[in-house]
C-alpha positions as CSV (number, residue, x, y, z in Angstrom):
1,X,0.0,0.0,0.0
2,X,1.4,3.7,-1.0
3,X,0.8,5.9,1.6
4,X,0.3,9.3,-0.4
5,X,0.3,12.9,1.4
6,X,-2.5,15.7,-0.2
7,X,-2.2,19.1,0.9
8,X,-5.9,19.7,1.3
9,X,-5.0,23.5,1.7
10,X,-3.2,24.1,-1.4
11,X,-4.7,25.3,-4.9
12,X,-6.7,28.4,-5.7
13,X,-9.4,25.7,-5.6
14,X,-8.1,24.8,-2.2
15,X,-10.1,22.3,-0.1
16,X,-12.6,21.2,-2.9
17,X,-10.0,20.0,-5.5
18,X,-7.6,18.7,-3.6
19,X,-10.2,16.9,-1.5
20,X,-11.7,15.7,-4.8
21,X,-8.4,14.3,-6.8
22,X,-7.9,12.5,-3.6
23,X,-11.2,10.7,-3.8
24,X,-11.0,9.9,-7.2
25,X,-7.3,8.9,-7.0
26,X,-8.8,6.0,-4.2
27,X,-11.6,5.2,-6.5
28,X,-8.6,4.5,-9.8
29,X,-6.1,2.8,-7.8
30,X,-7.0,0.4,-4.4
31,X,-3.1,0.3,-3.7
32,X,-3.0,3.7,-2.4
33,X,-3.8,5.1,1.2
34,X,-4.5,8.9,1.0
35,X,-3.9,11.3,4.0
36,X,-5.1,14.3,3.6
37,X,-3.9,17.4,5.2
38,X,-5.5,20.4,6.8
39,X,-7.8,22.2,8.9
40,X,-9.9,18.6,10.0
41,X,-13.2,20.6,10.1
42,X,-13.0,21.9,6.3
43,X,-11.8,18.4,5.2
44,X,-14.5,16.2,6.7
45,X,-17.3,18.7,5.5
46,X,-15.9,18.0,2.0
47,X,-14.9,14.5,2.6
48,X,-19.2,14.3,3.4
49,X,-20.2,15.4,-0.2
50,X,-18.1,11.7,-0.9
51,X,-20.2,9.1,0.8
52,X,-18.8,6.3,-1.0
53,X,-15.7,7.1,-0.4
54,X,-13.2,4.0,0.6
55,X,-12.8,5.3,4.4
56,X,-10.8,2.5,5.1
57,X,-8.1,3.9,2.9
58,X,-8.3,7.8,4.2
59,X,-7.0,9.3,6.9
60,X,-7.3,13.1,7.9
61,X,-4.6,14.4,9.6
62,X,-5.2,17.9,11.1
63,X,-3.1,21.1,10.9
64,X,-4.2,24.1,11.8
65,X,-2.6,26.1,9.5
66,X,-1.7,27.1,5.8
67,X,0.1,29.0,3.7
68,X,-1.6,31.1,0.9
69,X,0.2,31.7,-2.7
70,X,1.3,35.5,-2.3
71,X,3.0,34.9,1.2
72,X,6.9,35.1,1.7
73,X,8.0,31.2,1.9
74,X,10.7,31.7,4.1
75,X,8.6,34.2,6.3
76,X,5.7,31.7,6.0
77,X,7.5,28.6,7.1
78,X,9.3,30.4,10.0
79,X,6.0,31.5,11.6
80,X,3.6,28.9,10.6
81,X,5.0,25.8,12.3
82,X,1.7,23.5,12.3
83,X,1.0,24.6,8.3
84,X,-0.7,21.8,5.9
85,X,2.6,21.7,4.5
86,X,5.1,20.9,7.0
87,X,2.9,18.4,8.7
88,X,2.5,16.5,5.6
89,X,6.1,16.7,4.9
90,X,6.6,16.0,8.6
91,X,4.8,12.6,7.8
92,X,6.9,11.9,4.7
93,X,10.0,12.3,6.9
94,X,9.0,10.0,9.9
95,X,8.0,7.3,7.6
96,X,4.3,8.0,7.8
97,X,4.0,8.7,4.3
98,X,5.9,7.4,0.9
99,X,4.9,10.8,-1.4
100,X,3.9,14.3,-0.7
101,X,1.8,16.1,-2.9
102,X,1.0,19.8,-3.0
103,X,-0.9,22.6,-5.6
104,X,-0.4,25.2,-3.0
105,X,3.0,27.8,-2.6
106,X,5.7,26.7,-4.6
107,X,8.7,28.3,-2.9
108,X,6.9,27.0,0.8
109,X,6.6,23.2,-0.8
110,X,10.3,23.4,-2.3
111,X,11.8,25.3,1.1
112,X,10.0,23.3,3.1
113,X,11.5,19.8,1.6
114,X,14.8,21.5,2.1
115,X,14.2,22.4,5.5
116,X,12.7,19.0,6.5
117,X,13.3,16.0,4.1
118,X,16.5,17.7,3.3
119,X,18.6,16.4,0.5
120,X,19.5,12.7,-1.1
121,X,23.1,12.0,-0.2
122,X,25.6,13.2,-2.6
123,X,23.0,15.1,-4.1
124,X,24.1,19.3,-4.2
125,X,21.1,20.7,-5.3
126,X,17.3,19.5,-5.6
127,X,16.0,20.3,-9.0
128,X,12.3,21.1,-10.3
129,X,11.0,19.1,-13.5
130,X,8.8,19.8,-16.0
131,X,7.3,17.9,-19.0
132,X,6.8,19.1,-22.7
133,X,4.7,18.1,-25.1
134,X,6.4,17.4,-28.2
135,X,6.7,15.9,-31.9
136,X,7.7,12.9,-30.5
137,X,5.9,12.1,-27.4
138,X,6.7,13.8,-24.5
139,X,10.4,15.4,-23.0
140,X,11.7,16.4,-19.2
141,X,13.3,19.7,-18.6
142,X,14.9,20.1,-15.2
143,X,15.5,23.0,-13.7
144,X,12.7,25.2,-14.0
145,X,13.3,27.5,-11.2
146,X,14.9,25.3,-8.0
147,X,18.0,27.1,-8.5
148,X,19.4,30.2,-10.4
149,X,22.6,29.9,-10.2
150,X,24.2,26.5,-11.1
151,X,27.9,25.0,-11.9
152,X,28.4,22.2,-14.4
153,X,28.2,19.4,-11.6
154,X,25.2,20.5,-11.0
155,X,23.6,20.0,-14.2
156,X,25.0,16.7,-14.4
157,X,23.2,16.0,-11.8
158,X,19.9,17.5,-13.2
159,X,20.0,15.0,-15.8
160,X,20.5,12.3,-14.2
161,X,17.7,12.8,-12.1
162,X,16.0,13.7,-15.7
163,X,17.3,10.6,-16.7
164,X,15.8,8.1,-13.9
165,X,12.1,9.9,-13.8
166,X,11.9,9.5,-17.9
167,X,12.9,5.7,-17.6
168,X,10.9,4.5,-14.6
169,X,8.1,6.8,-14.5
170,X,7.6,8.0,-18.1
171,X,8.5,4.9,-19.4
172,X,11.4,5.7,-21.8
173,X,14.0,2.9,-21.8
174,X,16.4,4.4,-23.0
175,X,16.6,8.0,-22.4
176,X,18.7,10.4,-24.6
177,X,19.9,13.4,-22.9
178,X,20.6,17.2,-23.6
179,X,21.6,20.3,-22.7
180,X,19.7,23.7,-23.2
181,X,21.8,26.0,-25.5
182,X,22.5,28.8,-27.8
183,X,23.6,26.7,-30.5
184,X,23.7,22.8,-31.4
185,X,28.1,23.8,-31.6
186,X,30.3,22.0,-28.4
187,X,31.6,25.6,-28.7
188,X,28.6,27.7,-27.9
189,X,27.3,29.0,-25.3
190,X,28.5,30.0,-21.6
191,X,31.3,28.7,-19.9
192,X,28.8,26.8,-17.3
193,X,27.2,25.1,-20.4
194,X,30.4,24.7,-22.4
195,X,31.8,22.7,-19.0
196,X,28.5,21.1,-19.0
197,X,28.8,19.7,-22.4
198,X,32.3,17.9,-21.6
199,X,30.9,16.5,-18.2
200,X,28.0,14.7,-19.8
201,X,30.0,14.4,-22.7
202,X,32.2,11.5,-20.7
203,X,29.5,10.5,-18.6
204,X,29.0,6.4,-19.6
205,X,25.6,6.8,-18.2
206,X,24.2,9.1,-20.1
207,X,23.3,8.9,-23.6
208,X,23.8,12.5,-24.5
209,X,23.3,13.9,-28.0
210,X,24.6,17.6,-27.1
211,X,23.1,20.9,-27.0
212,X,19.4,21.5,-27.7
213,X,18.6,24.9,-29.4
214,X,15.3,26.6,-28.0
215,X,14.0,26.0,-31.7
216,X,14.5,22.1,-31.2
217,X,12.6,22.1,-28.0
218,X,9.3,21.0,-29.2
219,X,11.1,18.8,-31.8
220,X,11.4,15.7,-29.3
221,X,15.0,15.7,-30.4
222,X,16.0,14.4,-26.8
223,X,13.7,13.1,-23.6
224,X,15.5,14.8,-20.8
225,X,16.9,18.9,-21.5
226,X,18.9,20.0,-18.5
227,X,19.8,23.6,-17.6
228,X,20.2,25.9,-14.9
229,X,16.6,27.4,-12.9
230,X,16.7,30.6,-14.3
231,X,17.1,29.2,-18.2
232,X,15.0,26.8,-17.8
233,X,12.4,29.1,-16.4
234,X,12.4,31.8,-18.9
235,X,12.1,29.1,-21.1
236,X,8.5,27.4,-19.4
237,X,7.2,30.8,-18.8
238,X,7.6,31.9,-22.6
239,X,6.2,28.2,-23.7
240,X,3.4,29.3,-21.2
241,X,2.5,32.0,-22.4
242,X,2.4,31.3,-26.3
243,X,0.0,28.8,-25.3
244,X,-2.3,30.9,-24.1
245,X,-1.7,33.5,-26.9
246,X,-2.1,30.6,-30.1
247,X,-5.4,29.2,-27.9
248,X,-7.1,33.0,-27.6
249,X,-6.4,33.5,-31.2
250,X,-7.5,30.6,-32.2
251,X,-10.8,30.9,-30.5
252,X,-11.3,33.7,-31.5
253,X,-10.5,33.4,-35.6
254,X,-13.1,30.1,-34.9
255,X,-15.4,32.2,-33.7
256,X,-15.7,34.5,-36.6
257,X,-18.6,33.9,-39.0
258,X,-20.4,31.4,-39.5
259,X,-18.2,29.9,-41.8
260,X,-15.4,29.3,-39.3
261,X,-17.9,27.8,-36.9
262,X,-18.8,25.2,-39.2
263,X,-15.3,24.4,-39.9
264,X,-14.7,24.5,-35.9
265,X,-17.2,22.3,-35.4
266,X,-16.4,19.7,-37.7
267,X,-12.9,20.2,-36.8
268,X,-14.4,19.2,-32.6
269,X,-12.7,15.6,-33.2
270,X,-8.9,16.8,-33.7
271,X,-9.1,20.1,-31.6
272,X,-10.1,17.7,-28.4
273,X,-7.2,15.5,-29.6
274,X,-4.8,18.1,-29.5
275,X,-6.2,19.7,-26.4
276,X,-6.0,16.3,-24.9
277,X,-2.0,16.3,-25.8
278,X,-1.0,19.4,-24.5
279,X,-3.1,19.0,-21.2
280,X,-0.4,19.5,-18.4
281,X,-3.1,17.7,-15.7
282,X,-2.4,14.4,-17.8
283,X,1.1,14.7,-15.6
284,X,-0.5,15.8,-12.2
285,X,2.7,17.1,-11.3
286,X,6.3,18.8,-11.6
287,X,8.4,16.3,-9.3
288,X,11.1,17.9,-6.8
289,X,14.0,15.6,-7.7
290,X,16.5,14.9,-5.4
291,X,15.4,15.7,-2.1
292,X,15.3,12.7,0.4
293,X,11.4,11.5,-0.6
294,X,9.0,11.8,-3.1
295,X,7.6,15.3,-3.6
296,X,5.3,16.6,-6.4
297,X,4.4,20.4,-7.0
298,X,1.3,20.6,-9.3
299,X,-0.3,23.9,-10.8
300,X,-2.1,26.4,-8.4
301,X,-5.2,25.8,-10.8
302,X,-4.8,21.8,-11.2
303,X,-8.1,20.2,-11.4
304,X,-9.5,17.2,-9.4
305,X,-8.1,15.6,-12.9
306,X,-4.2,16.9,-12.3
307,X,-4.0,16.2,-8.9
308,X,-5.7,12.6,-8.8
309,X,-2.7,12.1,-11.8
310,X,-0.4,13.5,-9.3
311,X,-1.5,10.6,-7.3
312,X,-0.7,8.1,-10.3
313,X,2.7,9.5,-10.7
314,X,3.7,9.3,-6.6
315,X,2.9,5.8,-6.6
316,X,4.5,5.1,-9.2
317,X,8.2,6.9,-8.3
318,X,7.5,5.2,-5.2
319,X,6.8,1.8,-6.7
320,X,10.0,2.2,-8.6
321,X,11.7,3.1,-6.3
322,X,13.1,6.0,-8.4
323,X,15.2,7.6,-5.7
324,X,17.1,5.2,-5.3
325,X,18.3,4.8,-8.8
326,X,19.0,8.4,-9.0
327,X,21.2,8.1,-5.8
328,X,22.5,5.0,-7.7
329,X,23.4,6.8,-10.9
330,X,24.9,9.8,-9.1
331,X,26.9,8.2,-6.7
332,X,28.3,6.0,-9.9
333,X,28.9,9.3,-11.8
334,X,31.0,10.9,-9.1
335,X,33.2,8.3,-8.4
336,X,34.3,7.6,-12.6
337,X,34.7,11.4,-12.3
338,X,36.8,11.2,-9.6
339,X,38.8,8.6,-10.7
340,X,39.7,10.6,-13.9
341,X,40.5,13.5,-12.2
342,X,43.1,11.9,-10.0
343,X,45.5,11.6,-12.8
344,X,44.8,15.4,-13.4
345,X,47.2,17.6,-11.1
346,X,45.3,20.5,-12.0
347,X,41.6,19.0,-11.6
348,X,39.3,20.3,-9.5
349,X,37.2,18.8,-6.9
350,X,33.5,18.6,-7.5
């Protein structure tokens, strides 16, 4: 049995949807145990509009308080000590939990499994993850915004992280690895991607085909694209919002004469298609690699939908025990590393 944290507090939708993707997440899979944390007054009166609910798999674990999206996380976490989210990632740490799972304050999740799951040894920095929708299926980009400054260990890291959630929770086999980039050339870019490049370059567990342009992105020319937090933001926010820009305009040019209605209409069969392929609540969540348990941010407006697929994907990094590969793969990495620097006089220590 997984034993799977909510934050029943966090969302814009916050306790209905949370509440709800819990529900249905115990309905889709009888291997998972939900506790769901929050004020235990608001839960149980929205637990009641769920009478068929599997009780036997639901606990309610009360906290009396929680942290809304426009406060300071560091202020936040300092002065609310019984929050919804460091009880449930209180419960992760004391082996009361497997997987914590949060729509709520991004910077108070991501502090907050600093502060109390801390890191997976050998690990130097946690990264966040996102997931594209491509050409090809679907890629990985890690970091999104964990971290702003980075050095090229660090990135090496990020993929392999990348690496382990595309094989055992994406189901990629064989993933191929790359790195965010001015030009496809081992020569361009910065020297923290140039570096980057020669590290994963010799790195016999990676299979990396070099530098991914921002043009190639959407290409599916590699399953896991590492970078830096503050590249791979700018690059998530700008995918964002074109998004939103292409699906305005395009409602709106359907919407024009009666022409372009018909054509909408009879067009209702692909657009739901393609709607269906770039749905982000098809992945639930954006996974906080390398901490020291299983942690999953999702979207401040996920649906019931997103976060009961939030659910799907903590059981199964949990099943696959997905942390421990990554601590695995890293602790591999380092040590081939290492050996090849000791014939190096000049090399320095990672």
């Amino acid at each position: 049995m997984h034993r799977i944290v909510i934050d029943a507090m966090g969302g814009d939708f916050a306790p209905q949807v949370p509440v709800e993707g819990a529900v249905r997440a115990l309905e889709a899979y009888d291997d998972i145990h939900a506790l769901i944390v929050g004020p235990e007054d608001l839960v149980r009166e929205e637990l009641a509009k769920y009478p068929i609910a599997p009780r036997e798999r639901l606990e309610v674990v009360h906290a009396s308080e929680f942290i809304t999206m426009d406060e300071s996380p560091g202020v936040a976490l300092r002065r609310k000590k019984d929050s919804s989210i460091k009880v449930g990632l209180q419960l992760v740490k004391d082996n009361r939990a497997d997987a914590f799972i949060s729509a709520g304050n991004t910077g108070a999740v991501m502090g907050g499994a600093l502060l109390t799951l801390r890191m997976m040894p050998g690990v130097a920095k946690a990264a966040i993850a996102t997931f594209l929708p491509t050409l090809s299926g679907t890629s990985i980009m890690l970091d999104v915004g964990a971290n702003v400054d980075c050095r090229p260990e660090h990135i090496l890291q990020f993929a392999l992280m990348g690496k382990s959630y595309a094989r055992y929770v994406l189901n990629q086999p064989h993933p191929t690895v790359g790195i965010l980039s001015i030009g496809e050339e081992e020569s361009k870019g910065n020297d923290v991607t140039r570096q980057t490049y020669q590290l994963l370059r010799n790195c016999h567990l990676i299979d990396f085909k070099g530098n991914v342009e921002g043009k190639e992105v959407y290409k599916g020319v590699v399953d896991v694209i590492a970078c830096d937090g503050f590249t791979g933001n700018v690059a998530l926010k700008v995918s964002e919002s074109l998004a939103v820009m292409i699906s305005t305009m395009l409602k709106e040019e359907l919407g024009r004469g009666w022409f372009n209605k018909l054509g909408a209409a009879l067009s209702l069969g692909a657009l739901n298609r393609l709607k269906k392929r770039l749905d982000y609540t098809e992945y639930g969540g954006a996974p906080l690699l390398g901490v020291n348990g299983a942690v999953f941010i999702s979207h401040g407006s996920s649906s019931p939908h997103a976060i009961m697929n939030a659910f799907r994907a903590a059981r199964i990094y949990v099943e696959r025990e997905v942390n421990q590969h990554i601590y695995d793969d890293i602790a591999k990495t380092f040590a081939q590393l290492k050996d090849d620097q000791e014939g190096e006089p000049d090399s320095r220590e990672l």
